[in-house]
C-alpha positions in Angstrom: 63.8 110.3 216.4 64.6 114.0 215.4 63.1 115.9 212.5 64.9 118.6 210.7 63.7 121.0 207.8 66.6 121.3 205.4 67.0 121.6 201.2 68.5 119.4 198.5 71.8 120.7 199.5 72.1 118.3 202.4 74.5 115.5 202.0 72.3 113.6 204.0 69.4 113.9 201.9 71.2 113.1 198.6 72.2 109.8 200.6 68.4 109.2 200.9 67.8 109.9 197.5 70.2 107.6 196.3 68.4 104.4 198.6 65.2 105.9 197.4 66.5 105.3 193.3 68.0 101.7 194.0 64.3 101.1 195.4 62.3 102.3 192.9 64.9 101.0 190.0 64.1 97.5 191.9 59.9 98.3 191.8 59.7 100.0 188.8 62.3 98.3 185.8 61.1 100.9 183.2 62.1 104.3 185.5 65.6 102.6 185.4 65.6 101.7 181.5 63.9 105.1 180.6 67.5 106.9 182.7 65.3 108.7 185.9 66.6 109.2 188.8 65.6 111.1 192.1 69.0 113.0 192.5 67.9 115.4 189.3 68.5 118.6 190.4 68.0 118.0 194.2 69.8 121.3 195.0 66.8 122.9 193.9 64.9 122.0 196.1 64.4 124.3 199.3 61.6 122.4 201.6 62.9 118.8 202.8 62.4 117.1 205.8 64.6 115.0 207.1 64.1 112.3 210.0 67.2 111.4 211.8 68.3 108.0 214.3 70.6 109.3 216.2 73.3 110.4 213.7 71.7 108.0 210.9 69.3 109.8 208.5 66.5 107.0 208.1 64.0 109.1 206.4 62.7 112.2 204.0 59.8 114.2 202.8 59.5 117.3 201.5 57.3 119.4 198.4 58.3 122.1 195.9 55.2 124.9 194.5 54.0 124.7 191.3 51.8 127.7 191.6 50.5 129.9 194.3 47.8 127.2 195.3 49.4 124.3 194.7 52.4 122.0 195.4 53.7 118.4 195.1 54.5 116.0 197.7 58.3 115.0 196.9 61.2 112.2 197.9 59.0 110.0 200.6 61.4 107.7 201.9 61.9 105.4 204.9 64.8 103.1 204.9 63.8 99.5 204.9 64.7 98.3 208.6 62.2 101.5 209.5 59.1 100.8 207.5 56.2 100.0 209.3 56.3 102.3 212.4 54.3 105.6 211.1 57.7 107.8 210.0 56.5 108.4 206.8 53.3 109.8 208.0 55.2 111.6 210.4 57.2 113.6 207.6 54.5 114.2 205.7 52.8 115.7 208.6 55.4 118.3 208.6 55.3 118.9 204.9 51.7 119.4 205.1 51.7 121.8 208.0 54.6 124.0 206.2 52.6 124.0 203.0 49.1 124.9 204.8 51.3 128.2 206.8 52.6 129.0 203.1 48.6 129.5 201.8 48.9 125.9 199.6 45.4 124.8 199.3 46.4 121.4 197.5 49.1 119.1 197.9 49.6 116.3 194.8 52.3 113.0 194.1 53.0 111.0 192.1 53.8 107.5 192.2 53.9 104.5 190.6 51.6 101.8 189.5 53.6 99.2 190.1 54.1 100.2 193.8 50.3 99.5 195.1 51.6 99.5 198.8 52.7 103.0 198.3 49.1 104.3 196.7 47.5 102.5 200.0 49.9 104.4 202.5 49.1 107.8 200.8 45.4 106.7 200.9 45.9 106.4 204.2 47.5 109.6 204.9 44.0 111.2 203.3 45.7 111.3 199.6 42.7 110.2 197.0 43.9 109.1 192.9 43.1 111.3 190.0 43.1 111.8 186.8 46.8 113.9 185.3 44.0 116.2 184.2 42.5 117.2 187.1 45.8 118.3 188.7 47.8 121.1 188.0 51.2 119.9 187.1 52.3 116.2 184.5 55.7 115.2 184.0 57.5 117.9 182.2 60.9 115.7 181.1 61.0 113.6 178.3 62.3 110.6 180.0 59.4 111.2 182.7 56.8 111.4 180.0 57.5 108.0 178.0 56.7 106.3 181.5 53.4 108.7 182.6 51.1 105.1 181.6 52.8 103.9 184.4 51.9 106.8 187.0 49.5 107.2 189.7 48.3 110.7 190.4 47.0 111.3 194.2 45.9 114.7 195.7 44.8 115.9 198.9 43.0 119.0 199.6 44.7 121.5 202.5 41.5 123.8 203.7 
């Protein structure tokens, strides 16, 4: 398996994002209904990781900042015939270390309530839930704030 550290610009990575939408569309109806998708405005984004078989991109993770201290954990995905092997925890590895060498002191998610596997794999990764309050960014969009009920907040402490 071969990592690379690429942005939102990578073909690759909006082929990711678009397994990564059919999945949560399946796990969470209301994201679907309320119009969300993962491919808004993916170009932005400059820090992705992208894990590679062979030729096949089988996986991502990557964060954008929010502030000088903080940033969010973004786009975790590992294609179904790959789950199970550690990949994820692998990519997020590599976030984390490229946050920590940027000065982040805090790295935060979110997730869905409705996807209790997923809060148990960040758990395990060291992630702990939290109040929205107590972190330093909520869902800015509309469409994103008729569905924060359904969100699950997790942070993790860099230092």
């Amino acid at each position: 398996m071969k990592i690379i550290h690429t942005n939102g610009r990578n073909k690759d990575f909006y082929s990711i994002c678009e397994k990564l939408d059919a999945s949560l569309n399946d796990n969470v109806p209301d994201r679907k209904i309320a119009g969300l998708n993962s491919v808004y405005k993916i170009e932005d984004y400059e820090d992705i990781f992208l894990m590679y078989d062979g030729k096949k991109a089988i996986a991502s993770a990557g964060f954008w900042q929010h502030d000088g201290e903080a940033c969010e954990l973004i786009r975790v995905f590992v294609d179904d015939e790959y789950r199970g092997r550690g990949l994820a925890g692998r990519l997020v590895d590599k976030v984390e270390e490229l946050a920590k060498s940027r000065g982040y002191t805090q790295i935060a998610l979110r997730t869905w309530s409705s996807t209790p596997y997923s809060v148990r794999a960040y758990e395990k990764l060291g992630f702990a839930l939290t109040p929205a309050s107590k972190i330093k960014y909520t869902d800015k969009f509309p469409k994103a704030l008729a569905l924060s009920s359904i969100r699950v907040y997790m942070v993790k402490d860099l230092m």
